[in-house]
Each structure stands twice: as structure tokens, then as C-alpha cells.
C-alpha positions as CSV (number, residue, x, y, z in Angstrom):
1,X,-28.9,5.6,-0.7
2,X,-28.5,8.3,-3.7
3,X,-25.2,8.7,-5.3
4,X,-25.2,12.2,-3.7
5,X,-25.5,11.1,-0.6
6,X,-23.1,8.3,-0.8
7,X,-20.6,10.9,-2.2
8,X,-21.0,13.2,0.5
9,X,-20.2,10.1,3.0
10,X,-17.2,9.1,1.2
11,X,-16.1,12.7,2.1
12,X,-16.8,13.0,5.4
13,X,-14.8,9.5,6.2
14,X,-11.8,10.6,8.4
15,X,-13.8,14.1,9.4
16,X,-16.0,15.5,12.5
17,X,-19.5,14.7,11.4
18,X,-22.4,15.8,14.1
19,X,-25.4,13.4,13.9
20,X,-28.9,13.6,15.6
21,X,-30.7,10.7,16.6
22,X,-34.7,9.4,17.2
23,X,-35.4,10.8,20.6
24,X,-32.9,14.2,20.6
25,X,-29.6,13.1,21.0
26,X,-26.9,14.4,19.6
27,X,-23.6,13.1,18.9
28,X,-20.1,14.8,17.3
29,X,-17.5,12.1,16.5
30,X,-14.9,11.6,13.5
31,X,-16.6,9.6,10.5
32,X,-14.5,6.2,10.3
33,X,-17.2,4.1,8.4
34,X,-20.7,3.7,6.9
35,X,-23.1,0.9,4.7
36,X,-26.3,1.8,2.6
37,X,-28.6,1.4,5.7
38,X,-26.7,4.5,7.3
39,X,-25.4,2.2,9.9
40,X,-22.6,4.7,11.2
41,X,-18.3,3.7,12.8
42,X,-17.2,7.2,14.9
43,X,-14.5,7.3,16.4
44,X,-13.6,9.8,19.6
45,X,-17.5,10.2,19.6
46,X,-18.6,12.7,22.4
47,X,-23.0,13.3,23.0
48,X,-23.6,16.8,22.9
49,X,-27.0,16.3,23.6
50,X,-26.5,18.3,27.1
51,X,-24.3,20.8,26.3
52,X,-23.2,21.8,29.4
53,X,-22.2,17.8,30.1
54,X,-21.0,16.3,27.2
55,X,-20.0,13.0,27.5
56,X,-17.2,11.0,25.8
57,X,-18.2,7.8,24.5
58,X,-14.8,6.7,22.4
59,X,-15.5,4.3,19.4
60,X,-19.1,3.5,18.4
61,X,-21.5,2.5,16.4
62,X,-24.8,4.1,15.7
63,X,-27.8,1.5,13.7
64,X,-29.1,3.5,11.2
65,X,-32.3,3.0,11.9
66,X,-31.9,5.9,14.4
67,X,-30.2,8.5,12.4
68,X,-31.9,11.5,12.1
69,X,-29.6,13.6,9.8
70,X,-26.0,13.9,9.7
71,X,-23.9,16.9,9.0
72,X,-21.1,16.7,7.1
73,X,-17.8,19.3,7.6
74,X,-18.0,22.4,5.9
75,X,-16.2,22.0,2.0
């Protein structure tokens, strides 16, 4: 991971962060951890995926592997 990128991380710790995963899904949850393989800790994670059903999912982790992008909180 680039310096940039583990920068931007270390400033979205504690924030919302939306991230999209292999296969469409999409989940909005508050950044409590991350390692150089992108593996991903949210907390009070909801899938957005369907917006008109979103689902709470609570405290999770994502394997990096299937992170698409992540969006950080506006600066």
C-alpha cells in the first residue's frame, strides 16, 4: 500500500467510509481498523447495496481481497 493511501486510511479511522465489494455490494460503516492487505474493522456497518432495504450488520470485518474501492469522508 502507497504512503498516500495509507495516509488517507489513517484519516478515515473513526469516520463513515462507504466501500464496494467483488460482486456489487455496497457497504457504509465507521472506519475502526485496517492492515496493508486492505483487510477492513467497521463498526455500525449497514449494506446499502438495496437501497430501499438496507440492512444493519453491526461490527465486521471485510478481507481485503474483496474490496473494490473505498471512499473516504469528504476533507
Amino acid at each position: 500500500m502507497s504512503e498516500m493511501t495509507t495516509k488517507i486510511m489513517e484519516e478515515s479511522l473513526g469516520k463513515i467510509v462507504l466501500v464496494r465489494l467483488r460482486g456489487g455490494r455496497k457497504l457504509r460503516g465507521k472506519l475502526k481498523g485496517f492492515d496493508q492487505h486492505l483487510n477492513l474493522v467497521l463498526e455500525e456497518t449497514e449494506d446499502t447495496t438495496d437501497v430501499e432495504n438496507v440492512k444493519k450488520l453491526g461490527a465486521i470485518i471485510v478481507r481485503g481481497d474483496n474490496v473494490v474501492i473505498i471512499s473516504p469522508p469528504p476533507r
